[in-house]
Structure formats: C-alpha cells, structure tokens
C-alpha positions as CSV (number, residue, x, y, z in Angstrom):
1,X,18.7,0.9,-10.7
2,X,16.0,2.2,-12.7
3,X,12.2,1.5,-13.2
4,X,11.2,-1.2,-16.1
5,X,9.8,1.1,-18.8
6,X,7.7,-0.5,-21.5
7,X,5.1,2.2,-21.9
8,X,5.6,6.0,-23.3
9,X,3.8,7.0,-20.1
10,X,5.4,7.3,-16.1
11,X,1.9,5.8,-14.6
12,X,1.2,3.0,-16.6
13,X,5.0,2.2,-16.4
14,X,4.5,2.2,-12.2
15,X,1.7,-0.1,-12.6
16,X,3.4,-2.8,-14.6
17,X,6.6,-2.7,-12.1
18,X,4.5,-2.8,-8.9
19,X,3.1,-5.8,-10.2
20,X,6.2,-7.1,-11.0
21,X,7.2,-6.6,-7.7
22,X,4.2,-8.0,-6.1
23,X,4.4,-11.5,-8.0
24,X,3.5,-11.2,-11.5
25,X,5.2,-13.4,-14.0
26,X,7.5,-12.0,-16.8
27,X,5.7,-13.8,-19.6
28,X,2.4,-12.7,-18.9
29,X,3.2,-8.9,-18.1
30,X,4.6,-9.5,-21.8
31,X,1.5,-10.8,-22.8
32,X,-0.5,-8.3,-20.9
33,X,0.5,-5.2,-22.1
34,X,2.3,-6.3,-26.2
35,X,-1.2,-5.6,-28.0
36,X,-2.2,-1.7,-26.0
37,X,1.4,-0.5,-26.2
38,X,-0.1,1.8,-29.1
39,X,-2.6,2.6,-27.0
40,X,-0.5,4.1,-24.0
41,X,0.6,6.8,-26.8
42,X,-2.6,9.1,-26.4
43,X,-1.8,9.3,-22.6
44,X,-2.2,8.1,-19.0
45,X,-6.0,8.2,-19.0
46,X,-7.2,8.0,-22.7
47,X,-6.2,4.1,-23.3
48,X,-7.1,2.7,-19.3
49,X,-10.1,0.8,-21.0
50,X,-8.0,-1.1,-23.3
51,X,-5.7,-1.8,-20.3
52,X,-8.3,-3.6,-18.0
53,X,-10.0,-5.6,-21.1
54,X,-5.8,-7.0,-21.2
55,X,-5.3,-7.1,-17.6
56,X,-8.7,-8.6,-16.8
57,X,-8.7,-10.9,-19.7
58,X,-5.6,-12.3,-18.4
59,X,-7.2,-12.6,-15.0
60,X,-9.7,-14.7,-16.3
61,X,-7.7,-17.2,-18.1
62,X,-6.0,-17.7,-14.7
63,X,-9.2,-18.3,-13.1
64,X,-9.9,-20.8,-15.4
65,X,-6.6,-22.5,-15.4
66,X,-7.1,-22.3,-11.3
67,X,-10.6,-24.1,-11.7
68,X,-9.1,-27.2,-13.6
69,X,-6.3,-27.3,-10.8
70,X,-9.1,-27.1,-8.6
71,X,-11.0,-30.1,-9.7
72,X,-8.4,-32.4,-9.8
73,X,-7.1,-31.8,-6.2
74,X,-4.0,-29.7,-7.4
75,X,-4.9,-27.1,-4.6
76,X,-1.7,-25.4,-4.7
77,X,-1.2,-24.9,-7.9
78,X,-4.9,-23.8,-8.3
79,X,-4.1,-21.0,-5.3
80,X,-1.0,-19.6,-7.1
81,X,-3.1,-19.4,-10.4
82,X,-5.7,-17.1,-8.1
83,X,-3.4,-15.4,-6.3
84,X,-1.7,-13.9,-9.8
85,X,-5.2,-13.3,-11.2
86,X,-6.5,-11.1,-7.9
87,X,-3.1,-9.5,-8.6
88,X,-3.7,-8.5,-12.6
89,X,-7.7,-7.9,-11.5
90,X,-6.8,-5.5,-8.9
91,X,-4.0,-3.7,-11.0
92,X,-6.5,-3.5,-14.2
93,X,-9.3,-1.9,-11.7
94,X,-6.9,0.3,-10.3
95,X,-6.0,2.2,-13.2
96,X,-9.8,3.0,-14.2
97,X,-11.6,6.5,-12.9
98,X,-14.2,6.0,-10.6
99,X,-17.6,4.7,-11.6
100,X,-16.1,3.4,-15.1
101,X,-17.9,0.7,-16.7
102,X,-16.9,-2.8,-15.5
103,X,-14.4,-1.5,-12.1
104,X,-16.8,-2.6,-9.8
105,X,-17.6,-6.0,-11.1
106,X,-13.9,-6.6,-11.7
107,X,-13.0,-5.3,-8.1
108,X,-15.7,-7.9,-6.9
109,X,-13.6,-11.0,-8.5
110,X,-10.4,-9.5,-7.8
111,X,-11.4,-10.2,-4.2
112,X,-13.1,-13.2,-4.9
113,X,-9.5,-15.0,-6.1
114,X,-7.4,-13.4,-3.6
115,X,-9.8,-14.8,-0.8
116,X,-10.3,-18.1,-2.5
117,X,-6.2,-18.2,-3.0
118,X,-6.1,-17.9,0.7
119,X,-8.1,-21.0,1.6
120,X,-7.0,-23.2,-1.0
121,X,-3.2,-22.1,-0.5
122,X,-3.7,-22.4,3.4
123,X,-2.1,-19.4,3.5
124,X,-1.0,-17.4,6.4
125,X,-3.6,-14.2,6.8
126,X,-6.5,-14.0,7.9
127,X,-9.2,-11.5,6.9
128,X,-10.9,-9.4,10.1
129,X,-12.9,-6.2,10.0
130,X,-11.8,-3.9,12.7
131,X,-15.0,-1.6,14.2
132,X,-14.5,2.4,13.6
133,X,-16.8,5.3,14.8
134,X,-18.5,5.1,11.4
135,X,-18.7,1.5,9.2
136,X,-15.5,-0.7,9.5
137,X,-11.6,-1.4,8.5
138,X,-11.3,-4.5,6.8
139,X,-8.2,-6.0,7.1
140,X,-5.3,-8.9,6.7
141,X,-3.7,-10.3,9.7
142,X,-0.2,-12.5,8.9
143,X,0.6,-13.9,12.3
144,X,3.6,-14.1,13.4
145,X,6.0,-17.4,13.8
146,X,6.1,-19.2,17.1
147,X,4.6,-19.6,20.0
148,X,2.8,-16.7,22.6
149,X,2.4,-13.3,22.4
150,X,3.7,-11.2,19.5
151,X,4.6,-7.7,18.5
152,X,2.4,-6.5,15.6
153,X,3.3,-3.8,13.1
154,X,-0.1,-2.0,11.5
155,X,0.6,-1.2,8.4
156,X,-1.5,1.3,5.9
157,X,-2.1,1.9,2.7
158,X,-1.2,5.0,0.4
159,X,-3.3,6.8,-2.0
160,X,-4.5,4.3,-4.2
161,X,-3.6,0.9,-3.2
162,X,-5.1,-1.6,-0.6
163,X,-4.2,-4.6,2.0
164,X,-4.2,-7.0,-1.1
165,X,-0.9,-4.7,-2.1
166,X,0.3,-4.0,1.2
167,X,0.8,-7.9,2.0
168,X,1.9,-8.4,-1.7
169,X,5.1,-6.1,-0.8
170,X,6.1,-9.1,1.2
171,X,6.8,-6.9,4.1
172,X,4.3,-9.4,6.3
173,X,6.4,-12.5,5.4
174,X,9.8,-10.8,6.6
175,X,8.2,-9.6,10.0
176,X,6.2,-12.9,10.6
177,X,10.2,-14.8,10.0
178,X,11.1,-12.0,12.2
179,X,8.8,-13.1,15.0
180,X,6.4,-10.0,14.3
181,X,3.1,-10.2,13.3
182,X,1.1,-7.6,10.5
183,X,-2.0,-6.1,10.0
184,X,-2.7,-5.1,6.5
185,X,-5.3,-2.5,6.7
186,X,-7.8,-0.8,4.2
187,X,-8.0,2.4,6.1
188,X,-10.5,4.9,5.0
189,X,-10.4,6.2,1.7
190,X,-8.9,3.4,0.3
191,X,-9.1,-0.4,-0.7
192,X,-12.8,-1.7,0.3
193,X,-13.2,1.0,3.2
194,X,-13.5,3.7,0.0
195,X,-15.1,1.3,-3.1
196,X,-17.7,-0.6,-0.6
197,X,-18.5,1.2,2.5
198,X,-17.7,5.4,0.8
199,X,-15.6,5.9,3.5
200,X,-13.4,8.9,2.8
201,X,-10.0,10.4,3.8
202,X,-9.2,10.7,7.1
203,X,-6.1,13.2,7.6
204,X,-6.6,13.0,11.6
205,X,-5.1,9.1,11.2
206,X,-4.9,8.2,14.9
207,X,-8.9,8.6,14.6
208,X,-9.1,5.2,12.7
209,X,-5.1,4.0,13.9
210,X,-6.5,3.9,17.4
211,X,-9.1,1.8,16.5
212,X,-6.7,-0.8,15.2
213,X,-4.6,-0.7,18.3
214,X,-8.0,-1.3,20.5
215,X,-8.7,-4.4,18.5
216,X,-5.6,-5.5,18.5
217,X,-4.9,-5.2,22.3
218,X,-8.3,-7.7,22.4
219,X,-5.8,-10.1,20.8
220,X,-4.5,-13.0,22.9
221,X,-1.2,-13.6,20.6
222,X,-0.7,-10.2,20.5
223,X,1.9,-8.4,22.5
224,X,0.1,-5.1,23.5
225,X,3.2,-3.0,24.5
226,X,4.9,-3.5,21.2
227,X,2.8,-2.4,18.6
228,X,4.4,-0.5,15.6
229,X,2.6,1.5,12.8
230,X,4.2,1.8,9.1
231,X,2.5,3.3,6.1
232,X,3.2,3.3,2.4
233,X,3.6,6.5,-0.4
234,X,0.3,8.6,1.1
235,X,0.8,6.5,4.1
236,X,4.1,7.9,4.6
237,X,1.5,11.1,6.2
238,X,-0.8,8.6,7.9
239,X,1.4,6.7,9.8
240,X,3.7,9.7,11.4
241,X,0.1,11.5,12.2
242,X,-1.0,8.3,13.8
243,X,2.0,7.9,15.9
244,X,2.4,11.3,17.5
245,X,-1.4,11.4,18.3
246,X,-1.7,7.9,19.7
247,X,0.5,7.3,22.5
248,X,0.4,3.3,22.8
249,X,2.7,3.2,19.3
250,X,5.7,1.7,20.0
251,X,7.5,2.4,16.8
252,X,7.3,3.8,13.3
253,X,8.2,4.3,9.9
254,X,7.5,5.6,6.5
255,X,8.0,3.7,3.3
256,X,8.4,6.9,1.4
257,X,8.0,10.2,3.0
258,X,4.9,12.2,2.6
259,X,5.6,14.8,5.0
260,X,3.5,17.8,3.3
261,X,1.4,16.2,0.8
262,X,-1.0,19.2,0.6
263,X,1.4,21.2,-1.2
264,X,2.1,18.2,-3.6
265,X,-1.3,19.2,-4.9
266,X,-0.1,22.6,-5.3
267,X,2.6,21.5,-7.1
268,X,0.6,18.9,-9.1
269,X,-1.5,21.8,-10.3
270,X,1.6,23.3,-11.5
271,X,2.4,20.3,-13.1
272,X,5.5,19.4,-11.1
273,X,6.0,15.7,-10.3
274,X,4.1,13.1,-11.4
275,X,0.9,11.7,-11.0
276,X,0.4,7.8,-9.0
277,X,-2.7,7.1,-10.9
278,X,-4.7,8.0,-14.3
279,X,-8.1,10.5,-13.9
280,X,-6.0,11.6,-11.0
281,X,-7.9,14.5,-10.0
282,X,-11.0,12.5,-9.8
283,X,-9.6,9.7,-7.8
284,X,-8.5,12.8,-5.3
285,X,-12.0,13.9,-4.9
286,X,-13.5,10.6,-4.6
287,X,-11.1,9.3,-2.0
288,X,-11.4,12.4,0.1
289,X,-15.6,12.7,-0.5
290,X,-15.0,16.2,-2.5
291,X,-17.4,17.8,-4.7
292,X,-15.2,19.5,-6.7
293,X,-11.2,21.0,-6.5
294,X,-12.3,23.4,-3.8
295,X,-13.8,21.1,-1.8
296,X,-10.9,18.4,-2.1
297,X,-8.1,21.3,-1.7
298,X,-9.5,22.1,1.3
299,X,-10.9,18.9,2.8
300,X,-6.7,18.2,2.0
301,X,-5.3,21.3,4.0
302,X,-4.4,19.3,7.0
303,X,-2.3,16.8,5.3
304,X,0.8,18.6,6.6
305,X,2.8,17.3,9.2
306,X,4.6,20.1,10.1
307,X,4.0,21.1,13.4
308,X,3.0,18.3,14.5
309,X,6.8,15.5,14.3
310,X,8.0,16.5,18.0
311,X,4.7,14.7,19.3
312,X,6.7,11.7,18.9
313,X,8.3,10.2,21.5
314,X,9.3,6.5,20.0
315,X,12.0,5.2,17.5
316,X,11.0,6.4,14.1
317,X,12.4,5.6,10.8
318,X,12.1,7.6,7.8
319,X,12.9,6.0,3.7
320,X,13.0,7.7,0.7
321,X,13.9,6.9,-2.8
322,X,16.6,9.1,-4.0
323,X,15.3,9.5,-7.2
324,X,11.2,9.9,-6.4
325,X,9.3,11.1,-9.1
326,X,6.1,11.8,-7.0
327,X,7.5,12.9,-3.8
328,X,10.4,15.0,-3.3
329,X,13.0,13.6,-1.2
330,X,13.3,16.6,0.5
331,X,10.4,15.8,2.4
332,X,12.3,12.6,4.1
333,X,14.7,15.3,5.6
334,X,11.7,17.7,6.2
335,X,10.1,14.9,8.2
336,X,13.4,13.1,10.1
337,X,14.9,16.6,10.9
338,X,11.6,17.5,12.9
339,X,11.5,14.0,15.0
340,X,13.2,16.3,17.9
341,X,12.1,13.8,20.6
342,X,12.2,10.5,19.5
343,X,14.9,8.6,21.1
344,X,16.3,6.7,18.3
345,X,15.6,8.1,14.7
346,X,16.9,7.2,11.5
347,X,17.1,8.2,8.0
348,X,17.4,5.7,5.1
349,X,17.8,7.1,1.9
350,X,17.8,4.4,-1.0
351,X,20.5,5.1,-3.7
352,X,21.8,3.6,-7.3
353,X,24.0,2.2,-5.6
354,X,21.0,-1.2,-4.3
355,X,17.9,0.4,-5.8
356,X,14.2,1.4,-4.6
357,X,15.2,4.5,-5.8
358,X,11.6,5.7,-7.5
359,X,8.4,6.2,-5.1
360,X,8.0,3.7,-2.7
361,X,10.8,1.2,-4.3
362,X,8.7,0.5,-7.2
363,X,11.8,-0.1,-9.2
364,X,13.3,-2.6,-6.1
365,X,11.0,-3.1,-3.3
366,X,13.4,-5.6,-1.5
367,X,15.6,-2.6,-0.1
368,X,12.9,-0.7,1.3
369,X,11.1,-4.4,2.6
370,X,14.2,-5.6,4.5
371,X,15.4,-2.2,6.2
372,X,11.7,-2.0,7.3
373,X,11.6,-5.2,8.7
374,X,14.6,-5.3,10.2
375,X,14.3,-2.1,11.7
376,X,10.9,-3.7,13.9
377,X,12.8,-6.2,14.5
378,X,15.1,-4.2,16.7
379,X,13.1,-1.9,18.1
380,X,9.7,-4.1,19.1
381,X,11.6,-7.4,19.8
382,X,11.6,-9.4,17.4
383,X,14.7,-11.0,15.9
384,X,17.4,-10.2,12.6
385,X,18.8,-13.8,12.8
C-alpha cells in the first residue's frame, strides 16, 4: 500500500490523497491538478497560488452545477455537488500561508457549501458551538442511530485540518451504525476556532476537552458515563493529554501517535521528516499565537506527553502507520509502553500488508476508521454487529 503520487512534492501529494479519501472524484482530482503539475516542480510553497486558482475554480463549477440542481428540485444531487465543492474549497485554502490573498474569502464559501450541503442533503450533523473560557468551539454533532441515550466519542482535529475533515474520514458514520454518536470539533488553533475567532494552541487539552464533556453531559440523548475522546495526526497529543487530565473520559485513542511533538520541531529544523503543510513554519506560529521561532518553540515546549501517560486510568488505544513520514512510529510505542494503568490498552500498528501505512492513513483511511470504531464500540457500548 502506498500513497497516490502525482506531484514531485510529499505535501501536495498528502493533500490530493486526503481528498481522495474524504470523497473527491477521480476525474476531477485529474482535472484539478493536470494543468499546475509543472508548477509543483519549484516546491511545496512556491506554486500554492496556482493550486487554489485549480482547486477553487473547480469548487465553483460545482457550485454552479449544485445551483441548477437546486432550481429544479433535484436536492440531492445539488447537496453532493456542495458537499465535493466545500471539500476542493477547503483543501485549496488549506494549502495557502496565512493572510494570502483570497484564503479568507474562499474559507468563507467553503463553509458556505458544506452548511448548505447539510440542509439540502438532510444530512445527519448538526452544527453547535460549545462555550470555552475564552470565545467558543464550533462543532459537528452526527447522532447516533436508535433510540435513547447514547455514548459519544469527541473527536479533534490535528494540525491543520478542521471538523469539515474530521467527519469527512467517515469515522462519524461507522460510530453512529455502531450506536455511538460524534462530535467533530474545531478546537483551538484550528478550523474556525483559529481563522475566525484567533484562538490559538492550547497544549493543556483538557482546558477546552472538559468543556466539551460539560456540554455534552447537558445532552438529553447523550449517555454521560460513556464518553470517549479520539484525536487525529497533532491530535494524537491532544487527545491522550485530554484524557489523563479529565477524569469523566471513558475511553481513548490516537489516530496516529503524537507522543512528543515538540521535538518533531527539533527535528523539522534539522530537516528530518516531513512537513503536513506548505509555509509550514508560518502556519506553526500562527496556530500557536507566536511572534516569531522563539516564541512558537517555546509556546510548544509542553507538547510532550511524557510524564504525563500513567494519569490514565481507561482503555486506550494507540495507531500508527508503519511507514509515517511525519511522525516516527516510534512514538506509538513511546506512547502505549507508558499507559502503565489503563486497564485495557492496545497497540495497532498499520502494515503493507492492509494499508494506512503513511501519517494518519492518508494512503487507506478505512483501516485506521474501522479499528477506531470498532474499538468504541467495545469499550463504551455500542455494538460491532
């Protein structure tokens, strides 16, 4: 199993096959990214604004292909159209640096679509806004299936994506047939929380986790004692934090294991591993508020779990892909060889042998999706069959 490389370059090559794997259609990924193949030749960063004129260009067309569904009653048809267009939007405004012409505007319809996909789709999420010290968490909310109260799994973003990604994983859609509900969140320092409200890094998770878990004890379909926390690539730090400082977690796991992500940086400064997104030094010190790489290295210094793993006291579950680029999967043993007093832990390791073998499955997300889901399943209540 390997990674669908169409580009000269490791980042832009991510970007394409996380879109793949979130929905995006063959023939327009062709389309999409034929005419700046040149352009990915001068480098991650140098060509990103001939990749959002493609991407967003693309976007539009599907708007407009969406609108004449629209008009004559073809609602469906007219919600797939948005849903693939919030998709390309969001992965052309993802791979710009921040404050580059045209993100915000193109972040702004991204979220337009994916809301207006919802409604017209009658799909199952709901967007909520959960209250923090400072500003708020906006958030999706897949409910599970049946009838009364449910187990819930939070579940973060990384780095540099957002809820729009998260629920796009289809890890929501495997819990909610599982009998578990999901709450996509933008947590701070990413998704809306970062490009709309500034909020920045948090490394002390539970501080905005334990907001979640207030809101959603408020639920009425939601089962309060059997709430789980899962994070992807950076969350892979958040959630594990989150868990051994907040007490009313009833499970966890990692979608790829971030276990000492401040000496990534060290390493990324040494030009060791590579990078999740282009102008990726300024992303850093945006997403974390820094003013410069002092500030960000340390504002960064306690993203490092060690220390801190035999806080938890709940079944954990740790995955890695054997053959991450970004993070070592030494980290995965690093992290599962310190959960000392959780009762049941486990350590999945995703080979050649199925795939999800790069960072966060980005090759073959449907390993990595199924042993996640599953393993809430069995350890909040829900159901594998």
């Amino acid at each position: 199993m390997a990674l669908f490389e169409y580009f000269p370059n490791y980042i832009w090559n991510l970007s394409v096959a996380i879109a793949m794997e979130s929905g995006a259609q063959l023939g327009e990924i062709i389309d999409m990214c034929k005419p700046i193949r040149d352009a990915a030749d001068s480098g991650a960063d140098a060509g990103t604004p001939m990749f959002m004129k493609a991407w967003a260009a693309m976007g539009d067309k599907l708007l407009e292909l969406a609108a004449q569904d629209e008009a004559q009653g073809r609602l469906f048809s007219a919600s797939n159209k948005m849903e693939r267009a919030a998709l390309y939007l969001i992965t052309a405004e993802r791979m710009q640096g921040h404050g580059a012409p045209g993100r915000e505007a193109t972040y702004a319809k991204a979220r337009a679509a994916f809301d207006r996909s919802t409604v017209l789709g009658r799909i199952n999420r709901e967007r909520v806004e959960i209250p923090l010290a400072t500003g708020t968490m906006p958030a999706l909310l897949t409910r599970a299936q049946g009838e009364g109260r449910k187990p819930v799994v939070v579940f973060c973003n990384g780095l540099d994506s957002c809820k729009e990604l998260l629920y796009w994983t289809r890890l929501p859609q495997e819990l909610a047939r599982r009998g578990i509900s999901t709450l996509c969140v933008d947590q701070p320092g990413s998704g809306e929380a970062l490009r709309l409200q500034n909020l920045p890094v948090d490394p002390h998770s539970e501080s905005w986790a334990s907001k979640a878990v207030d809101w959603l004890e408020q639920q009425p379909d939601v089962d309060g004692r059997a709430i789980g926390l899962t994070g992807i690539s950076l969350g892979g730090h958040f959630a594990p934090r989150a868990v051994a400082y907040e007490p009313r977690f009833a499970s966890g796991a990692v979608w790829g294991a971030n276990h000492n992500w401040r000496e990534v940086q060290d390493k990324r400064m040494a030009r060791e591993g590579e990078n999740p997104v282009p102008h990726y030094w300024a992303h850093v010190h945006w997403a974390f508020g820094a003013k410069d790489q002092a500030d960000f290295l340390a504002k960064s210094e306690a993203m490092n779990l060690n220390g801190h793993m035999d806080r938890i006291k709940v079944p954990f579950l740790v995955t890695h892909g054997a053959q991450d680029r970004q993070i070592s999967v030494d980290y995965a043993d690093d992290l599962y060889d310190q959960l000392i007093n959780s009762p049941r832990r486990e350590k999945r390791i995703f080979t050649p042998r199925e795939g999800g073998v790069e960072h966060v499955g980005a090759d073959n997300m449907a390993y990595g999706r199924d042993c996640i889901a599953d393993w809430f399943a069995e350890t909040l209540g829900g159901e594998t069959a």
